[in-house]
OpenMM code with the backbone's topology and positions (N, CA, C; nanometers):
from openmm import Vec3, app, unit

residues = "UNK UNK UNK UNK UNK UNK UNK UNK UNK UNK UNK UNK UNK UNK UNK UNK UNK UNK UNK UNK UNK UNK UNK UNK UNK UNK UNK UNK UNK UNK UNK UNK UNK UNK UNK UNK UNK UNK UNK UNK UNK UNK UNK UNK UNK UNK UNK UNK UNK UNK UNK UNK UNK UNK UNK UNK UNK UNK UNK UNK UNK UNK UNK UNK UNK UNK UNK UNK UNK UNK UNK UNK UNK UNK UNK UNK UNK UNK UNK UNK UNK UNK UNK UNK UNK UNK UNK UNK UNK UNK UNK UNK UNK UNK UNK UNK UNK UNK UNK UNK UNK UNK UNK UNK UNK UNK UNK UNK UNK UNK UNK UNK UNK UNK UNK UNK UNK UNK UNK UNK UNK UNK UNK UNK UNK UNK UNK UNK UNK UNK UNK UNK UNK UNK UNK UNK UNK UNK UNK UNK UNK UNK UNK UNK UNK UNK UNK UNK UNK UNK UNK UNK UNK UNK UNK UNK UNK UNK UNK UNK".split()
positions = [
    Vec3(11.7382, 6.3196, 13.2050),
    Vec3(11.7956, 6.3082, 13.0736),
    Vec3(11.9403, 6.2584, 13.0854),
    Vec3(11.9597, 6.1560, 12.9968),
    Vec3(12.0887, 6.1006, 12.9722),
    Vec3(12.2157, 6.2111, 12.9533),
    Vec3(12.3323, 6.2116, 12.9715),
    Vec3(12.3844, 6.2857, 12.9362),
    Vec3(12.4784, 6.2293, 12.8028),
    Vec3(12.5033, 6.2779, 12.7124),
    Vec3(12.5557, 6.2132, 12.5450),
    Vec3(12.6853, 6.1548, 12.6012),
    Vec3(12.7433, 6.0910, 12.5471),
    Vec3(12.8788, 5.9550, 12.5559),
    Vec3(12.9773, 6.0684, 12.4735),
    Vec3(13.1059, 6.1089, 12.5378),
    Vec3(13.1810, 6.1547, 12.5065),
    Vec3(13.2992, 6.0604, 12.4483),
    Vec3(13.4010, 6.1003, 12.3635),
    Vec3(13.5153, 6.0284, 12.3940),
    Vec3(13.6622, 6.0270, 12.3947),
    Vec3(13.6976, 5.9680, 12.4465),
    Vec3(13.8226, 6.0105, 12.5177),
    Vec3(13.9449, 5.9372, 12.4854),
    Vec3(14.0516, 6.0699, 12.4130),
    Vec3(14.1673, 6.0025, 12.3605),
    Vec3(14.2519, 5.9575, 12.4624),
    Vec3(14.3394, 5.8063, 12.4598),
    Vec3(14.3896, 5.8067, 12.5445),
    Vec3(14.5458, 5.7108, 12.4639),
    Vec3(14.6172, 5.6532, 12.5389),
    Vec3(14.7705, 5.6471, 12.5082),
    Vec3(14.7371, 5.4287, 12.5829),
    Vec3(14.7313, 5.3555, 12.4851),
    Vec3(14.7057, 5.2095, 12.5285),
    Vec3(14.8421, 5.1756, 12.5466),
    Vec3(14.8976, 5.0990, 12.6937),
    Vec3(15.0165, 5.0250, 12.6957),
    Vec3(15.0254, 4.9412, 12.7980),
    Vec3(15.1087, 4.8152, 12.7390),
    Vec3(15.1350, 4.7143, 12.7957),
    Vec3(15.2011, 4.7397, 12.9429),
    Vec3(15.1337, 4.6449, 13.0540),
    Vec3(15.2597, 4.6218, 13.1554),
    Vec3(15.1705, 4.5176, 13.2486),
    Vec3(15.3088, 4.4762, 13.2331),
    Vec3(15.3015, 4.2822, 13.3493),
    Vec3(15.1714, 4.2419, 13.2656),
    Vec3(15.1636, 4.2544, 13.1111),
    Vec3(15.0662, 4.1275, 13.1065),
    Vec3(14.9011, 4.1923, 13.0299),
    Vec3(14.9166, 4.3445, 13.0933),
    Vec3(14.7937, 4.3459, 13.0427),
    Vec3(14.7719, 4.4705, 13.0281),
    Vec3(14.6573, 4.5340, 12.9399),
    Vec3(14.6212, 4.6611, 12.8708),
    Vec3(14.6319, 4.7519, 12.9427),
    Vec3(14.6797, 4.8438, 12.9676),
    Vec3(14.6006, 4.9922, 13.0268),
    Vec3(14.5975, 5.1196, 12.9498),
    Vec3(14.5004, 5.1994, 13.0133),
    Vec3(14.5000, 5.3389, 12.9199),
    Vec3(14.5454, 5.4423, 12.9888),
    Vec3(14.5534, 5.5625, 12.9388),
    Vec3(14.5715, 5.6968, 12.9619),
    Vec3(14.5392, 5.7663, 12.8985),
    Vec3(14.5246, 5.8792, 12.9928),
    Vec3(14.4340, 6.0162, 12.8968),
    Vec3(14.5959, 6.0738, 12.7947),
    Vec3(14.4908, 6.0875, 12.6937),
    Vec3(14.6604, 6.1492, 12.6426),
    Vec3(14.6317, 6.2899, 12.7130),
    Vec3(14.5309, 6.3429, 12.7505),
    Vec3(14.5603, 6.4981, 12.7946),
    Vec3(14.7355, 6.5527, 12.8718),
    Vec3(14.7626, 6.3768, 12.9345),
    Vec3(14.8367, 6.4148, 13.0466),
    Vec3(15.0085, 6.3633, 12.9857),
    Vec3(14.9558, 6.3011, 12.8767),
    Vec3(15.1163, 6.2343, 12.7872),
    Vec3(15.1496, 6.3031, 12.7141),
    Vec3(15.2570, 6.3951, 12.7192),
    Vec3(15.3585, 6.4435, 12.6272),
    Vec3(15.4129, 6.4009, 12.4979),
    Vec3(15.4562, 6.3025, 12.5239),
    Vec3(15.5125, 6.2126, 12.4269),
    Vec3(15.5583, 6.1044, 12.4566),
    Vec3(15.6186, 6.0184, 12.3833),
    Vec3(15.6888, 5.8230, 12.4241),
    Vec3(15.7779, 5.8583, 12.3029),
    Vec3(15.9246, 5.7727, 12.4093),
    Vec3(16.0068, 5.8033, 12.3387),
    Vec3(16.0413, 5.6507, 12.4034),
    Vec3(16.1930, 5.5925, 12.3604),
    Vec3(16.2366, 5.4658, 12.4028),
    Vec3(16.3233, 5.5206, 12.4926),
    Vec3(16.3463, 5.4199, 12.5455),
    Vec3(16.4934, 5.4722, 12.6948),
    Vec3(16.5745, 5.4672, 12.6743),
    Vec3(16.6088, 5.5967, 12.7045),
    Vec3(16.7836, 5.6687, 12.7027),
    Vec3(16.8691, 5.5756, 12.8259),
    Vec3(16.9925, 5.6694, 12.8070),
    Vec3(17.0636, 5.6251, 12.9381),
    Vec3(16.9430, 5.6898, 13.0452),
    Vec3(16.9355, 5.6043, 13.1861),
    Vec3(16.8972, 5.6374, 13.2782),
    Vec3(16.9680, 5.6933, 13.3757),
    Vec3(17.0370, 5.7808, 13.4500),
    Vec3(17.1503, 5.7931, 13.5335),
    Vec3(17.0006, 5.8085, 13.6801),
    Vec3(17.1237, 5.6408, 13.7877),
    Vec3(17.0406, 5.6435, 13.9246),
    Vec3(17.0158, 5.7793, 14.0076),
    Vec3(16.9495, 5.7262, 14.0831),
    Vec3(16.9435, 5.8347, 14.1933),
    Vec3(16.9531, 5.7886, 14.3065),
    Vec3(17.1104, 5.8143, 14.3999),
    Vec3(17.1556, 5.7359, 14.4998),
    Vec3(17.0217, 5.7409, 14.6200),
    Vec3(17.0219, 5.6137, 14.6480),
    Vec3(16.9101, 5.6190, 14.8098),
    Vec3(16.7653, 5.6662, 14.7591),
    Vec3(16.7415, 5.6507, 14.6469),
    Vec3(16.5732, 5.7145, 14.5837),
    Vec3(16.5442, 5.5578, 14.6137),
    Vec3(16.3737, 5.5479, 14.6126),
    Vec3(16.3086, 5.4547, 14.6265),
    Vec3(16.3359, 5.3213, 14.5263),
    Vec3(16.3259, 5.2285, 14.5283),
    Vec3(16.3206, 5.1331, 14.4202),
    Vec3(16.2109, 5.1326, 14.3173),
    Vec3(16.1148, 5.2084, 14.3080),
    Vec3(16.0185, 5.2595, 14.1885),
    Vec3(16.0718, 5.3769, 14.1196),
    Vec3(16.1617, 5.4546, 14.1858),
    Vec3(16.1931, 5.5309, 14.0793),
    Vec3(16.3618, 5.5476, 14.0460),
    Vec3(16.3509, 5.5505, 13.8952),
    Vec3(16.4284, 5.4348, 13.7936),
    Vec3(16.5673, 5.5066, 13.7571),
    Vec3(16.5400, 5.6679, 13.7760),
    Vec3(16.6454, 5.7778, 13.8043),
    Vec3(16.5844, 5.8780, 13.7385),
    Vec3(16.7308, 5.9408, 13.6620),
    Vec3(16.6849, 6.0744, 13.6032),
    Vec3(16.7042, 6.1055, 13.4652),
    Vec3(16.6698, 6.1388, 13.3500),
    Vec3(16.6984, 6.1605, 13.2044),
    Vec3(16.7224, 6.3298, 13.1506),
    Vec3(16.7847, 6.2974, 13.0838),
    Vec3(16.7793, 6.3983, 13.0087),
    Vec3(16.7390, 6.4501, 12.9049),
    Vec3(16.5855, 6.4997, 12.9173),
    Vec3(16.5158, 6.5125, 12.7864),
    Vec3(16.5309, 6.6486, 12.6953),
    Vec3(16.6375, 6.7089, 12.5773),
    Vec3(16.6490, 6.7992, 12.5085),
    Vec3(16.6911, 6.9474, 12.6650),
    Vec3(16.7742, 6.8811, 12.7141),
    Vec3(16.8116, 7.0091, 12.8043),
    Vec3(16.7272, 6.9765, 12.9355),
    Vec3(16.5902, 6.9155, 12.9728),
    Vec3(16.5414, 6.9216, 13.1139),
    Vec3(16.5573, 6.8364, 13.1686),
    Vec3(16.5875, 6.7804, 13.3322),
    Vec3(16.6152, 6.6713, 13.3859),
    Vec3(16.4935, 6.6336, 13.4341),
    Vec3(16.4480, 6.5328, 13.3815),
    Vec3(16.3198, 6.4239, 13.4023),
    Vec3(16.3496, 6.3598, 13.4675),
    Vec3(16.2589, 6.3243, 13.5848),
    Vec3(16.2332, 6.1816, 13.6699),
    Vec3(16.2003, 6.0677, 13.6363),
    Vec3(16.2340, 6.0182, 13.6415),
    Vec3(16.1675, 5.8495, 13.5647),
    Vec3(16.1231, 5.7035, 13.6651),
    Vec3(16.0100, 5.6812, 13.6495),
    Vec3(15.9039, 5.5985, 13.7591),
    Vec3(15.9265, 5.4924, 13.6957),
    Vec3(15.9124, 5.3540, 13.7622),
    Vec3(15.9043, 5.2496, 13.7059),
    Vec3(15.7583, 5.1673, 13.7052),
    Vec3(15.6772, 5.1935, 13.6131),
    Vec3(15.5516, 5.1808, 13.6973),
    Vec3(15.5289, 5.0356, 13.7436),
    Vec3(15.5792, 4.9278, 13.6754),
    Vec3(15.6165, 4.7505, 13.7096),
    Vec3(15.6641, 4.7848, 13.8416),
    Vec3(15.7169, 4.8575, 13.9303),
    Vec3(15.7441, 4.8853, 14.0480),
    Vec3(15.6656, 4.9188, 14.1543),
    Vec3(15.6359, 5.0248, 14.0910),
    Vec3(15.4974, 5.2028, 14.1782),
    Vec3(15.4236, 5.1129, 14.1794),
    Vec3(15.3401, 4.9948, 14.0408),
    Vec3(15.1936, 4.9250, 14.0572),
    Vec3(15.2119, 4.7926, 14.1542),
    Vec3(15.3209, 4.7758, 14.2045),
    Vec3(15.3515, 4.6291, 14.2650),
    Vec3(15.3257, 4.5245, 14.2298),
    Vec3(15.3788, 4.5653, 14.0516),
    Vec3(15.4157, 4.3902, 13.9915),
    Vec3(15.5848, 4.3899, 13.9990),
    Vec3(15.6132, 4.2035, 13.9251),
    Vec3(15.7890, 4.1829, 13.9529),
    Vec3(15.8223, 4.2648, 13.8753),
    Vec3(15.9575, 4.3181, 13.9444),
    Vec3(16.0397, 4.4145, 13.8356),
    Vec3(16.0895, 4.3041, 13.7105),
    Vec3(16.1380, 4.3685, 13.5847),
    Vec3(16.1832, 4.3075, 13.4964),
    Vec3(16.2690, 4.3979, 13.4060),
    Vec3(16.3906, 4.3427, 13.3708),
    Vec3(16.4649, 4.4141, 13.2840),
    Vec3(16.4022, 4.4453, 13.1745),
    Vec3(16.3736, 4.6152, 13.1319),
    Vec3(16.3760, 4.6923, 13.0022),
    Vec3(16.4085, 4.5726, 12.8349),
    Vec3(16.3013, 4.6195, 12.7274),
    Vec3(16.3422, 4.5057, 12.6500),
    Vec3(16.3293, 4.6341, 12.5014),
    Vec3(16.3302, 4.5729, 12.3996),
    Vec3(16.3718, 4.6860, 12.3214),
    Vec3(16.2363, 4.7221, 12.2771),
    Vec3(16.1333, 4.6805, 12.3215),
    Vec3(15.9886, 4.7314, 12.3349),
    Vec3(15.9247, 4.8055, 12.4000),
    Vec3(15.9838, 4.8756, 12.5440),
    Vec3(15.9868, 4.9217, 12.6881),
    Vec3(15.9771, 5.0679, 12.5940),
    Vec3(15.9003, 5.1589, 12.6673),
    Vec3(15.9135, 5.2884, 12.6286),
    Vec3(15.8878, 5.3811, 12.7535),
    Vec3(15.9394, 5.5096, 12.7547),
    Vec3(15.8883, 5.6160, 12.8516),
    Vec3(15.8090, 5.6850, 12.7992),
    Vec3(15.7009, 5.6836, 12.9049),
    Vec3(15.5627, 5.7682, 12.8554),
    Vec3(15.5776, 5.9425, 12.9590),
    Vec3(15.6726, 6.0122, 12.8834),
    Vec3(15.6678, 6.1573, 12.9064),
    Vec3(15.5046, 6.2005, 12.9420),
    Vec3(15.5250, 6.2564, 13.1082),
    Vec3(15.3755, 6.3097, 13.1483),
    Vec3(15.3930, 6.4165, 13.1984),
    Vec3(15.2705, 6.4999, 13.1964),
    Vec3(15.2638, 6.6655, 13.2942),
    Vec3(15.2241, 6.5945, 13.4366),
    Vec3(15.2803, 6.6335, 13.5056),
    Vec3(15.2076, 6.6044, 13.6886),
    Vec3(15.2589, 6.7183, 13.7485),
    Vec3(15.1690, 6.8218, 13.7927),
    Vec3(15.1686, 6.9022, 13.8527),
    Vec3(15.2908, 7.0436, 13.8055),
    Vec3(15.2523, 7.0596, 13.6630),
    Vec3(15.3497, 7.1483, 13.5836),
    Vec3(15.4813, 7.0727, 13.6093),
    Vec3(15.5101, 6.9589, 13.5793),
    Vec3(15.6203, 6.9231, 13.5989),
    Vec3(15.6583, 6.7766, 13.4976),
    Vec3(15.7359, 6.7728, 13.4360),
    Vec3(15.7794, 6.6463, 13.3315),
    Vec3(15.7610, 6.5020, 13.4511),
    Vec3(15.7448, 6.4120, 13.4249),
    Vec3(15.7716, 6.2945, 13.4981),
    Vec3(15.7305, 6.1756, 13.3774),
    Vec3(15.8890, 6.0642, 13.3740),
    Vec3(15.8685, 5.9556, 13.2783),
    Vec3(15.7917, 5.8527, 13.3794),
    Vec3(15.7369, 5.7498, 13.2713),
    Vec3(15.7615, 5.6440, 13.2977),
    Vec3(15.7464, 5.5408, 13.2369),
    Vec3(15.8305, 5.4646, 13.2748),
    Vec3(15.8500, 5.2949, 13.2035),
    Vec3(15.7245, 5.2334, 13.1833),
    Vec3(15.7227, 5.1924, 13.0971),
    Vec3(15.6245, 5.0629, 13.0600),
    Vec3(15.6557, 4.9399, 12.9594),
    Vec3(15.6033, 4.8418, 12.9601),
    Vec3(15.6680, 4.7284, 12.9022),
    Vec3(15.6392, 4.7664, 12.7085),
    Vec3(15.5449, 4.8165, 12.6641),
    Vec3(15.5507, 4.9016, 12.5418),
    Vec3(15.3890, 4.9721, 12.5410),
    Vec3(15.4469, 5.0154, 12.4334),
    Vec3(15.3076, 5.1194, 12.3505),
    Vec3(15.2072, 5.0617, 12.2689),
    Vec3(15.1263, 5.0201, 12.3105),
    Vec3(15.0457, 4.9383, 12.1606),
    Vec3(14.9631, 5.0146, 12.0644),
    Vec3(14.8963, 5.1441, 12.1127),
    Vec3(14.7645, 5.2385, 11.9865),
    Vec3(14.7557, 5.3785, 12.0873),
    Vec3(14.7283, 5.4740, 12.0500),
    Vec3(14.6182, 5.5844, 12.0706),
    Vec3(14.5221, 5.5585, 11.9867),
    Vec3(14.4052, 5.5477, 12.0872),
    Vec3(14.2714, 5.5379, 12.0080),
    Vec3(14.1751, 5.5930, 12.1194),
    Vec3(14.0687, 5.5701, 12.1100),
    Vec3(13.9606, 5.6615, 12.2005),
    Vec3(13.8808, 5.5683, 12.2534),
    Vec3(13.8352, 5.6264, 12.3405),
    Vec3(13.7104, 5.5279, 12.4514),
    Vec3(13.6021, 5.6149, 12.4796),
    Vec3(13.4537, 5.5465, 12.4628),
    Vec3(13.3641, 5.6292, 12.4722),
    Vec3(13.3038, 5.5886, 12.6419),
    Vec3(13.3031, 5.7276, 12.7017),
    Vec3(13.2620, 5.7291, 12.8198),
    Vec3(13.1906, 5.6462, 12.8832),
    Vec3(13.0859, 5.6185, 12.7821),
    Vec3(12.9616, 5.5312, 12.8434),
    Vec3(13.0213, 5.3667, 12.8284),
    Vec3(13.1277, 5.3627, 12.7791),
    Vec3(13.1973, 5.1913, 12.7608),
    Vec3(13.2698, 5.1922, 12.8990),
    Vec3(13.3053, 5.3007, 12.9578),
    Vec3(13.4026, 5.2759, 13.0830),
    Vec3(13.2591, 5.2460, 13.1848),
    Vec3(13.3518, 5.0782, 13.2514),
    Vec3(13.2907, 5.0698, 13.3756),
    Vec3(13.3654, 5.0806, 13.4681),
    Vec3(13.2467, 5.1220, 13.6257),
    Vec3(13.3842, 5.1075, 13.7314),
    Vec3(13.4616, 5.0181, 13.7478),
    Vec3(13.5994, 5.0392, 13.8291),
    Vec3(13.7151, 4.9600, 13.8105),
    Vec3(13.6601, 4.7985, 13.9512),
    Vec3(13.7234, 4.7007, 13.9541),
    Vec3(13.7066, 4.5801, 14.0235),
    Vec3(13.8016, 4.5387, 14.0605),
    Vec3(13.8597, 4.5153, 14.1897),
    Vec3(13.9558, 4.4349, 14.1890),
    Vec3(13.9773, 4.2636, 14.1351),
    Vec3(13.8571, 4.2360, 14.0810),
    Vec3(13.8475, 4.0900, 14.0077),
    Vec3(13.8988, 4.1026, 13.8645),
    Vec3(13.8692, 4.2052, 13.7950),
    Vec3(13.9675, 4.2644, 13.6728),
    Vec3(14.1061, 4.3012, 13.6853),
    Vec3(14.1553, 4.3669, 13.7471),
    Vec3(14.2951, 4.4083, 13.7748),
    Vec3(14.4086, 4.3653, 13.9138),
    Vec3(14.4833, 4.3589, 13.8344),
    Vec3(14.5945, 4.3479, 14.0129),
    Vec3(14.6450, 4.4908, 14.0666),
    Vec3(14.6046, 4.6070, 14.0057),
    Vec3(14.6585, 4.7378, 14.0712),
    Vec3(14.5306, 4.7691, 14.1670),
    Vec3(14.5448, 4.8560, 14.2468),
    Vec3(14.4520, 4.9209, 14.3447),
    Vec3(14.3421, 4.9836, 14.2764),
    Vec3(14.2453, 4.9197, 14.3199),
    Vec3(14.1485, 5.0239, 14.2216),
    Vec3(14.1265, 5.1873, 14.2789),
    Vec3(14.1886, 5.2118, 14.3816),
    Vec3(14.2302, 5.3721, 14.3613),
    Vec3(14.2578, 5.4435, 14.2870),
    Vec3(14.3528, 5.3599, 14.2378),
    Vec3(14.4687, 5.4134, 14.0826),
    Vec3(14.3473, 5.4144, 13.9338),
    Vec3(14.2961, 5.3650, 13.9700),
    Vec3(14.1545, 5.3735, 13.8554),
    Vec3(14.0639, 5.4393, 13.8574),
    Vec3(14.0679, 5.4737, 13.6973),
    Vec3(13.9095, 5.5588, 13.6608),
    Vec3(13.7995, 5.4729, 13.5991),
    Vec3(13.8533, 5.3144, 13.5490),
    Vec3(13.7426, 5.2330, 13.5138),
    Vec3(13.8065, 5.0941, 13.4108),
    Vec3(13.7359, 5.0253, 13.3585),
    Vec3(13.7857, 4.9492, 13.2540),
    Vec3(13.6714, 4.9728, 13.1696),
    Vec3(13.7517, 4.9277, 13.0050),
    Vec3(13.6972, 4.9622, 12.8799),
    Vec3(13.6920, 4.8508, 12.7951),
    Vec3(13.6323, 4.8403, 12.7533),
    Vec3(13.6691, 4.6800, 12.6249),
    Vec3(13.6852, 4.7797, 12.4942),
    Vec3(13.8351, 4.7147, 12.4176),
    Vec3(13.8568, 4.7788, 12.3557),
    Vec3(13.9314, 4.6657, 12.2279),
    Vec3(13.8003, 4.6436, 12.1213),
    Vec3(13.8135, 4.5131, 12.0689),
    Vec3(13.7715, 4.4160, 12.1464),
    Vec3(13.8768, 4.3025, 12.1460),
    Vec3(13.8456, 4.2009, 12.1974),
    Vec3(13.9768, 4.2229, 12.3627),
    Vec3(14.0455, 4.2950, 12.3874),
    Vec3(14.0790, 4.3334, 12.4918),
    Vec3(14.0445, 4.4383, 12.6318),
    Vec3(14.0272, 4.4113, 12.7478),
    Vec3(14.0358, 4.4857, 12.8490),
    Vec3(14.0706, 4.6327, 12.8593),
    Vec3(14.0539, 4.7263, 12.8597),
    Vec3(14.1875, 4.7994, 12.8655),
    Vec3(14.1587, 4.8687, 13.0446),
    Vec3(14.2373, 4.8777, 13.0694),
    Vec3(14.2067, 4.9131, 13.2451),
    Vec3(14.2851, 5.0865, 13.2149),
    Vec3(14.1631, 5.1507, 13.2699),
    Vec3(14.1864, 5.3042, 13.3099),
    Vec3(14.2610, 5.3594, 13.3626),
    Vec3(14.4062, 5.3940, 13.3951),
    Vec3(14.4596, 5.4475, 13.5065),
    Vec3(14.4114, 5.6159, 13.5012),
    Vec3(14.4121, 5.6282, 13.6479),
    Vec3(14.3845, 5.7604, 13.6719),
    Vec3(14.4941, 5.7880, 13.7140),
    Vec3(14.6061, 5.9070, 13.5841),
    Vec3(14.7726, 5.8899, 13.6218),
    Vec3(14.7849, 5.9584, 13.7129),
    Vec3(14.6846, 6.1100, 13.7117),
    Vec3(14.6693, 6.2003, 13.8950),
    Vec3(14.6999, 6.1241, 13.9764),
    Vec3(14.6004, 6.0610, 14.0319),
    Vec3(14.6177, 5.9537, 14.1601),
    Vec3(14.7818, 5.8442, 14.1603),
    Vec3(14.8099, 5.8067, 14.0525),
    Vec3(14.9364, 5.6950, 14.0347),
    Vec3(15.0571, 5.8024, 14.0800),
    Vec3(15.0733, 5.9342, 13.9910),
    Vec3(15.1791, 6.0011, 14.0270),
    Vec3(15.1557, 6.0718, 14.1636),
    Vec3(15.0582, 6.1027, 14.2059),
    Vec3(15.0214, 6.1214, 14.3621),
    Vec3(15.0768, 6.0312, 14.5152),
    Vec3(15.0390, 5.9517, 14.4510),
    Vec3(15.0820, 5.8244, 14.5117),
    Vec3(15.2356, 5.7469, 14.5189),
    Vec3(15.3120, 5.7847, 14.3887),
    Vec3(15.4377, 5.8268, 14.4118),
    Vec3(15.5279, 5.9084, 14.4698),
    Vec3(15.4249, 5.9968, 14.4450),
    Vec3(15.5182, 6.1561, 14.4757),
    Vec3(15.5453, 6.1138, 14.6689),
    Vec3(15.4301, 6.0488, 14.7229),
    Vec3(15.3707, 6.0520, 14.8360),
    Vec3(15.4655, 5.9699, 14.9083),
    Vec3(15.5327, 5.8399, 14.8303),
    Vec3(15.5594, 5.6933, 14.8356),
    Vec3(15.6991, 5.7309, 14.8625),
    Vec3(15.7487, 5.8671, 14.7181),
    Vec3(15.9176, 5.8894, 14.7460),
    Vec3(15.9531, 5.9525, 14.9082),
    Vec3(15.8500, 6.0886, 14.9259),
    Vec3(15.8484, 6.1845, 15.0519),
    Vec3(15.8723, 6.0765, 15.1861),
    Vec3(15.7693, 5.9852, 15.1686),
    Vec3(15.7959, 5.9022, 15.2919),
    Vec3(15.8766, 5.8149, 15.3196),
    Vec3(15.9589, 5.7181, 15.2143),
    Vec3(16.0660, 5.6806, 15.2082),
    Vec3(16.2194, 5.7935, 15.2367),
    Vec3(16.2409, 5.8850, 15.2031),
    Vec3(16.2836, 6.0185, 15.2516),
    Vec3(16.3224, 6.0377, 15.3808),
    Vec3(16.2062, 6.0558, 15.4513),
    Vec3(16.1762, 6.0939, 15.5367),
    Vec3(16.2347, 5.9894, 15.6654),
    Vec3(16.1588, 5.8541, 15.6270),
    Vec3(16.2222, 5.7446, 15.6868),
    Vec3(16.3377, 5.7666, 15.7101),
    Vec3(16.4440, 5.7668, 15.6259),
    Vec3(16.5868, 5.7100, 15.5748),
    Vec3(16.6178, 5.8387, 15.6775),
    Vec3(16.5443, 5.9912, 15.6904),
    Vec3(16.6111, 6.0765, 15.7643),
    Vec3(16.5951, 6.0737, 15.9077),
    Vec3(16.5242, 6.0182, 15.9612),
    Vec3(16.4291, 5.9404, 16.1097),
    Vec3(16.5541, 5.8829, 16.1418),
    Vec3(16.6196, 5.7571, 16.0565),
    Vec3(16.7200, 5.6925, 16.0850),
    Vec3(16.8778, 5.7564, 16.0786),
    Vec3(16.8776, 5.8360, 16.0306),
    Vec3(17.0282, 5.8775, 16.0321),
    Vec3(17.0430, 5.9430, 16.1025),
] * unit.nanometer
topology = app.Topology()
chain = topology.addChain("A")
for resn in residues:
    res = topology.addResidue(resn, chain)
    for name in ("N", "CA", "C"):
        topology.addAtom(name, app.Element.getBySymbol(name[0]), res)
């Protein structure tokens, strides 16, 4: 027996070009970008630190983390406030286009002939309208950061 097509709210936004989704389970909120204050010797994906209503947030650049060209912030660029591991973490994206929903049985697995990110970082693609929308699985993306900063870290301490 089939199992019924669920569906799943998620957070649609632009970057380098093309659709992706997210579960909203894991988005807080989108807000536009504040001041960013750096973070001396942090990786070049991550963008610094904010100050959201009293907590100091991290902020990812995901045009960075996904290994497309960086590009200067435009007044469309928003931070997509996320939970990763009981913990706030922003990140950049080129903008916000809808929350709307995707029904399970529309997600196929992910291809690297559809996307330029790793299909690691994916839970699938969706057609949504007449657009793509590519799945990120943000677990795995902020995993993969978290992983990306530690070892850059670590490096820089090897050498000194």
């Amino acid at each position: 027996m089939v199992a019924p097509s669920e569906d799943i709210p998620v957070v649609c936004f632009d970057l380098a070009g093309e659709m992706y989704a997210a579960d909203v389970d894991h988005v807080r909120e989108i807000i536009r970008l504040p001041d960013i204050s750096p973070v001396p010797k942090a990786p070049a994906f991550i963008r610094g630190m904010i100050n959201l209503r009293g907590k100091v947030v991290p902020v990812v650049d995901f045009r960075r983390l996904l290994g497309f060209k960086p590009e200067q912030p435009t007044k469309r660029s928003r931070i997509l406030i996320m939970d990763f591991n009981h913990q706030l973490v922003g990140a950049i994206v080129d903008g916000v286009s809808q929350v709307t929903r995707i029904m399970t049985d529309a997600i196929e697995p992910p291809s690297n002939i559809v996307s330029r990110v790793d299909t690691a970082y994916l839970r699938g693609v969706a057609t949504l309208g007449d657009q793509l929308a590519i799945f990120l699985d943000i677990d795995r993306v902020l995993d993969a950061a978290q992983e990306k900063a530690i070892a850059v870290l670590n490096a820089r301490q090897e050498r000194a």
